[in-house]
N, CA, C and O atoms as a GROMACS GRO file, in nm:
protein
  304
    1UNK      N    1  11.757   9.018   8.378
    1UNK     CA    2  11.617   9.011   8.415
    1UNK      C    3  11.606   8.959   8.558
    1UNK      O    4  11.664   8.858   8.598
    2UNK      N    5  11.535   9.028   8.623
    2UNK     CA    6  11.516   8.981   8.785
    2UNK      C    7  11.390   8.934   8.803
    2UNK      O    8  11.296   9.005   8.769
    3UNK      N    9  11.371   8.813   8.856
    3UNK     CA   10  11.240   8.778   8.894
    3UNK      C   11  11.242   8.787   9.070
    3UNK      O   12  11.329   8.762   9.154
    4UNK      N   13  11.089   8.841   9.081
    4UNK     CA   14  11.092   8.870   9.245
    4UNK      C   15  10.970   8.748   9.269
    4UNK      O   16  10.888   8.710   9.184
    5UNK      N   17  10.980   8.710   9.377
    5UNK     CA   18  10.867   8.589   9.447
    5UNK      C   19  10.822   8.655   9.574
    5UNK      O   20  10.878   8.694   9.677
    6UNK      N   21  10.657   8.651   9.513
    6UNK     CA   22  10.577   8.705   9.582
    6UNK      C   23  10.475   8.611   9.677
    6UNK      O   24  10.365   8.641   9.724
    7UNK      N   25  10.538   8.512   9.683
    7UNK     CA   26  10.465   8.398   9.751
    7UNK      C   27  10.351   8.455   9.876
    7UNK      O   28  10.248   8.388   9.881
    8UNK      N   29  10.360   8.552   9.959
    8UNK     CA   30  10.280   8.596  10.067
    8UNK      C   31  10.172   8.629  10.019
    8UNK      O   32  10.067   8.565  10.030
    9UNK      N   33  10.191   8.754   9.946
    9UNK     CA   34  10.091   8.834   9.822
    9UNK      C   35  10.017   8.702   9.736
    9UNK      O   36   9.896   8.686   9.748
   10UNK      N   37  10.102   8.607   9.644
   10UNK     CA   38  10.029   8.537   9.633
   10UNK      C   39   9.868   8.461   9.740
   10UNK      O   40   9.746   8.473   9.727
   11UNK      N   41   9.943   8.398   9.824
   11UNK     CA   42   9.868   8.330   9.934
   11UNK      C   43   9.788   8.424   9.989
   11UNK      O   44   9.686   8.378  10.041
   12UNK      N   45   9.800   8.524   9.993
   12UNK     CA   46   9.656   8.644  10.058
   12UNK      C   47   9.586   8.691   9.946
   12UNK      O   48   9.474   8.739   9.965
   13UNK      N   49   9.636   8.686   9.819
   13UNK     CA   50   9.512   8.707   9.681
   13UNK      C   51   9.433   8.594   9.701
   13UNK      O   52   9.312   8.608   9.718
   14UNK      N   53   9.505   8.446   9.702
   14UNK     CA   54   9.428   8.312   9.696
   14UNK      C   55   9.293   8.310   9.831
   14UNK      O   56   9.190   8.242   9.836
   15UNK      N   57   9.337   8.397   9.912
   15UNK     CA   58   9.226   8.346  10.021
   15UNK      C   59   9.138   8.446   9.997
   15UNK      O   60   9.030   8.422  10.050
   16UNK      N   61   9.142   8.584   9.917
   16UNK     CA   62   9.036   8.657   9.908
   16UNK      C   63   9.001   8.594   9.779
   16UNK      O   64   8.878   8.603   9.779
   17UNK      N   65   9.029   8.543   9.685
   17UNK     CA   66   8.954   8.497   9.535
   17UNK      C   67   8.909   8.370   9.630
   17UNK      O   68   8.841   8.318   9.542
   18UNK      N   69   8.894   8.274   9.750
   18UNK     CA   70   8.854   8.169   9.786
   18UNK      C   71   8.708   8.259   9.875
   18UNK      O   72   8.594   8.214   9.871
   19UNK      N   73   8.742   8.372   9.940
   19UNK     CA   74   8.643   8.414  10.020
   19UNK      C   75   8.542   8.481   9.872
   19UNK      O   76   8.427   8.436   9.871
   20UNK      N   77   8.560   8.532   9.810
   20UNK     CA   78   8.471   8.583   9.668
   20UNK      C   79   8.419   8.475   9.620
   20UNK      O   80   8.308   8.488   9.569
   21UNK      N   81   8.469   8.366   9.622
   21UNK     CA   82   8.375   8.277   9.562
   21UNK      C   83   8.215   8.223   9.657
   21UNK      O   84   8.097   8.219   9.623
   22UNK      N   85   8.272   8.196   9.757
   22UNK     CA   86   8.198   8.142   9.894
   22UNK      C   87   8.122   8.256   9.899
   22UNK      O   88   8.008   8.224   9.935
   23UNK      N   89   8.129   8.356   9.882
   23UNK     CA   90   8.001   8.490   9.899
   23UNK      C   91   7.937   8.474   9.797
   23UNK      O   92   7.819   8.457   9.827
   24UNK      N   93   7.959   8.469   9.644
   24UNK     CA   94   7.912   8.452   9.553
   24UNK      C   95   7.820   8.328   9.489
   24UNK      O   96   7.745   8.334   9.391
   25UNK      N   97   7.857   8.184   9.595
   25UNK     CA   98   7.822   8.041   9.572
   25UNK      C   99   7.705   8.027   9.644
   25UNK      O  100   7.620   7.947   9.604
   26UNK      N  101   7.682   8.118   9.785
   26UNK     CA  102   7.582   8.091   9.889
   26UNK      C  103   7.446   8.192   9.878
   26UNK      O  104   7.421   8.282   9.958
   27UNK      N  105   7.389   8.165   9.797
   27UNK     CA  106   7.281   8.250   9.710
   27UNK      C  107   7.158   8.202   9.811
   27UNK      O  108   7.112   8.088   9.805
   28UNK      N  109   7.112   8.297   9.900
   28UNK     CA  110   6.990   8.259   9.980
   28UNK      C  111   6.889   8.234   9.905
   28UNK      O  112   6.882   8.268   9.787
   29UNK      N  113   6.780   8.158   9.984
   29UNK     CA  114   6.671   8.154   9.948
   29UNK      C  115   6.557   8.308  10.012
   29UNK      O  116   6.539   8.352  10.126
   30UNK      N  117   6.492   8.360   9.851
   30UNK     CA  118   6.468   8.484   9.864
   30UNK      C  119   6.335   8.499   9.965
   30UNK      O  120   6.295   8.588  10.040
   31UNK      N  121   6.285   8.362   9.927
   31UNK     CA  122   6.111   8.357  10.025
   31UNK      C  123   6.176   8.335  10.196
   31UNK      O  124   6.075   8.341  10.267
   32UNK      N  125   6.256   8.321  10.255
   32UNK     CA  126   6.314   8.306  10.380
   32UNK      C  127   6.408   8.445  10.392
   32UNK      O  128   6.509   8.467  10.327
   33UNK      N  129   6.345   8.536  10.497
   33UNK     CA  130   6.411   8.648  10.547
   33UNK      C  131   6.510   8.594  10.608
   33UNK      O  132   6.606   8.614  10.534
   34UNK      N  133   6.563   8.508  10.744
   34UNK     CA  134   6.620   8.465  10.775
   34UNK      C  135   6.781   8.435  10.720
   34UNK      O  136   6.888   8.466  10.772
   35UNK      N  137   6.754   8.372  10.608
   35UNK     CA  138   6.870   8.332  10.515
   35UNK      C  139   6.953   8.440  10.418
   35UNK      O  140   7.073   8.450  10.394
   36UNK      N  141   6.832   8.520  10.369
   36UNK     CA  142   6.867   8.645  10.336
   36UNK      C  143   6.939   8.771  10.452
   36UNK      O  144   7.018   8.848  10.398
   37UNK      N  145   6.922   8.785  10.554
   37UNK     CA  146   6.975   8.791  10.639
   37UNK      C  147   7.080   8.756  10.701
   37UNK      O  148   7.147   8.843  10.756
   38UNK      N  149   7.114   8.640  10.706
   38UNK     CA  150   7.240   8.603  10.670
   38UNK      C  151   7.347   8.599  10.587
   38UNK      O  152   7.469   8.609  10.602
   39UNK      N  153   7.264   8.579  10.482
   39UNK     CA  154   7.392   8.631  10.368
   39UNK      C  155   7.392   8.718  10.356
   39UNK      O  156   7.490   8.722  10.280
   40UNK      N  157   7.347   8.873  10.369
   40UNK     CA  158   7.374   8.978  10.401
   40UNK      C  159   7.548   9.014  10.493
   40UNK      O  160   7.652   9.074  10.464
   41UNK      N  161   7.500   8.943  10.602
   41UNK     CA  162   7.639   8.950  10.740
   41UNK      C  163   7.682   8.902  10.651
   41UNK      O  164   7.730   8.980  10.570
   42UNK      N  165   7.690   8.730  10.612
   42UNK     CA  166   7.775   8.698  10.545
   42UNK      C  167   7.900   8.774  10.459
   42UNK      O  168   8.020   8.747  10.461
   43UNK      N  169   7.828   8.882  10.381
   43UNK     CA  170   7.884   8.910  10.271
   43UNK      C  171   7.968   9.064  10.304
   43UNK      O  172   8.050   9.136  10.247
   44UNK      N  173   7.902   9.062  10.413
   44UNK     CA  174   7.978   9.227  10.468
   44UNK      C  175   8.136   9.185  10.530
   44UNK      O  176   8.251   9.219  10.501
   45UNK      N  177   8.069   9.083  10.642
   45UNK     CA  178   8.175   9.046  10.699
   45UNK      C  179   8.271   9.003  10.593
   45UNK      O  180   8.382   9.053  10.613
   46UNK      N  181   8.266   8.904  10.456
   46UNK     CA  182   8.380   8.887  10.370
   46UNK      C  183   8.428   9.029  10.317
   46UNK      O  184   8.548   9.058  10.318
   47UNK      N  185   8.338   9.109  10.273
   47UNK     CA  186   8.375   9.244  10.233
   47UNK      C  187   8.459   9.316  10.322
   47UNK      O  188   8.516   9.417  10.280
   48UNK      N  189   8.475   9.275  10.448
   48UNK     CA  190   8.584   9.385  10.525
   48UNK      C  191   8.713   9.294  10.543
   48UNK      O  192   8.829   9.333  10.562
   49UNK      N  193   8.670   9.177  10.533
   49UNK     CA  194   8.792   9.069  10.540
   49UNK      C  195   8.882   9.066  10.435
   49UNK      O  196   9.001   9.037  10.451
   50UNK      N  197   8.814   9.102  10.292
   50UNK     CA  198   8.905   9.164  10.174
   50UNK      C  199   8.981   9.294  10.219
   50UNK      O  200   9.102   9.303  10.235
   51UNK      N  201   8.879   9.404  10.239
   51UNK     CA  202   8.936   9.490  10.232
   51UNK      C  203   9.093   9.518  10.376
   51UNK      O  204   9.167   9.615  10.360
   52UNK      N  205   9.118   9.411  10.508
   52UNK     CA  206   9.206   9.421  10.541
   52UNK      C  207   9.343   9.333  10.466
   52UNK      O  208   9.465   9.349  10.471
   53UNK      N  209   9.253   9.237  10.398
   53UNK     CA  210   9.363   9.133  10.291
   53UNK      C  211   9.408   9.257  10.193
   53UNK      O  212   9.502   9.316  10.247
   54UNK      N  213   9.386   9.293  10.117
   54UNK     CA  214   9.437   9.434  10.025
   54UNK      C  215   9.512   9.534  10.077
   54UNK      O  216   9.592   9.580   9.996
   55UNK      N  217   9.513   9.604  10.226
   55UNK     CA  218   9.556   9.641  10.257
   55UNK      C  219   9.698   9.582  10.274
   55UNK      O  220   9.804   9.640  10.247
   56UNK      N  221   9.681   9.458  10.322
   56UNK     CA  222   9.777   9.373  10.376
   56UNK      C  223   9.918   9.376  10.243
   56UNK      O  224  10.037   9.409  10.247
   57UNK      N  225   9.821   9.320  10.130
   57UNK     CA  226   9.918   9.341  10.002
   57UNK      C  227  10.019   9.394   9.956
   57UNK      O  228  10.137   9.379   9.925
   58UNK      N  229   9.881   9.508   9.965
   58UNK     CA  230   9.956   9.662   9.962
   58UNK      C  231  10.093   9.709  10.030
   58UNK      O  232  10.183   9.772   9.973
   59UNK      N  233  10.092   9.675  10.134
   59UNK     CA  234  10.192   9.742  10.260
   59UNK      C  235  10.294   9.647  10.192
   59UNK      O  236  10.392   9.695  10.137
   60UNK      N  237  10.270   9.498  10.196
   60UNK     CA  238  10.396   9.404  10.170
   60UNK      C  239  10.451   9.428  10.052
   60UNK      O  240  10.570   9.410  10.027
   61UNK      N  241  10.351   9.477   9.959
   61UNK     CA  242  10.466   9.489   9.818
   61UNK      C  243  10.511   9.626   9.802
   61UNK      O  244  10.574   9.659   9.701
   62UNK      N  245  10.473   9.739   9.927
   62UNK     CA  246  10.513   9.871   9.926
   62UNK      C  247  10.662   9.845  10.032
   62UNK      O  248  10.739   9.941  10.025
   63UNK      N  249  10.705   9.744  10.114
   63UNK     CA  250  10.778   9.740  10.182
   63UNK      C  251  10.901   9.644  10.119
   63UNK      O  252  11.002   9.614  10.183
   64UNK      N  253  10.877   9.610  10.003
   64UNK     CA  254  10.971   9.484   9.918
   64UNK      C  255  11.031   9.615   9.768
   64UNK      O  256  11.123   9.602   9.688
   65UNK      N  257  10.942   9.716   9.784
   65UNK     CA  258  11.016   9.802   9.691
   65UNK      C  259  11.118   9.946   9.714
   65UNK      O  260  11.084  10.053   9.763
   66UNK      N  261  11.236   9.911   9.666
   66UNK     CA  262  11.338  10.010   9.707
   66UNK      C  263  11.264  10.104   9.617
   66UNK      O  264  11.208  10.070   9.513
   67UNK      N  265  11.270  10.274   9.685
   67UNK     CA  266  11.256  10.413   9.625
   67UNK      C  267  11.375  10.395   9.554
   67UNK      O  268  11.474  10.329   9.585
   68UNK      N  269  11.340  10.493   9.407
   68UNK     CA  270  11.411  10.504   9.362
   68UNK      C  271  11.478  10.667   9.389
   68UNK      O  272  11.421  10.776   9.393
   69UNK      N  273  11.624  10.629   9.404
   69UNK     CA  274  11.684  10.782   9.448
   69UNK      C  275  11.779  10.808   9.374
   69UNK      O  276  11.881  10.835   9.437
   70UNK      N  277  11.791  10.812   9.251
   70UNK     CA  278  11.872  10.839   9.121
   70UNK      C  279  11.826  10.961   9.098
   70UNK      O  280  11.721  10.993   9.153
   71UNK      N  281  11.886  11.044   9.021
   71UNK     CA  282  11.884  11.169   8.950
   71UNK      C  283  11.892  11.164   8.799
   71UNK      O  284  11.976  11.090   8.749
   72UNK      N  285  11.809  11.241   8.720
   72UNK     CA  286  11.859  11.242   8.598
   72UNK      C  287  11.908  11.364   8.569
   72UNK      O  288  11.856  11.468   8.610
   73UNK      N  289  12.047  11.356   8.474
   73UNK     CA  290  12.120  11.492   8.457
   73UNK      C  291  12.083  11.488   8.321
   73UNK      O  292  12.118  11.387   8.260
   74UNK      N  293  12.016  11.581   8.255
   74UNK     CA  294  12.076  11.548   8.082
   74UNK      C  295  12.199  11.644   8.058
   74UNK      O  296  12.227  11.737   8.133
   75UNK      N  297  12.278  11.606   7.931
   75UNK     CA  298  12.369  11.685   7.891
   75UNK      C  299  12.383  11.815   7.878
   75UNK      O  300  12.284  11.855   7.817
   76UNK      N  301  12.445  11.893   7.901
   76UNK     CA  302  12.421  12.037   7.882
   76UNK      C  303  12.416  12.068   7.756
   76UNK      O  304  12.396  12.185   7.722
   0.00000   0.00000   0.00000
């Protein structure tokens, strides 16, 4: 059994489940355009900041996995 450590991947899930919360915790007040307005940016700007963290993931755990280049023969 092989265990692999993903410590990076870890630490870049942790800062987007830390940025999801902070978008989700800062609930404007609806009678103030202003604030609503802000959390708007707010929430875009976290939304693209995920979406380069995922990317990021992606690539690192696409670059930690050997292709597999085996053949299968079955018996004749």
């Amino acid at each position: 059994m092989t265990t692999k450590n993903f410590k990076n991947e870890i630490k870049l899930l942790d800062q987007i489940y830390e940025d999801m919360i902070e978008a989700t915790h800062s609930e404007p007040d609806l009678n103030d355009i202003e604030s609503m307005r802000l959390f708007i940016e707010n929430s875009f700007r976290i939304f693209n900041r995920t979406i380069f963290r995922i990317v990021e993931v992606k690539n690192a755990l696409s670059e930690n996995e050997k292709p597999d280049s085996s053949t299968w023969n079955p018996p004749a």
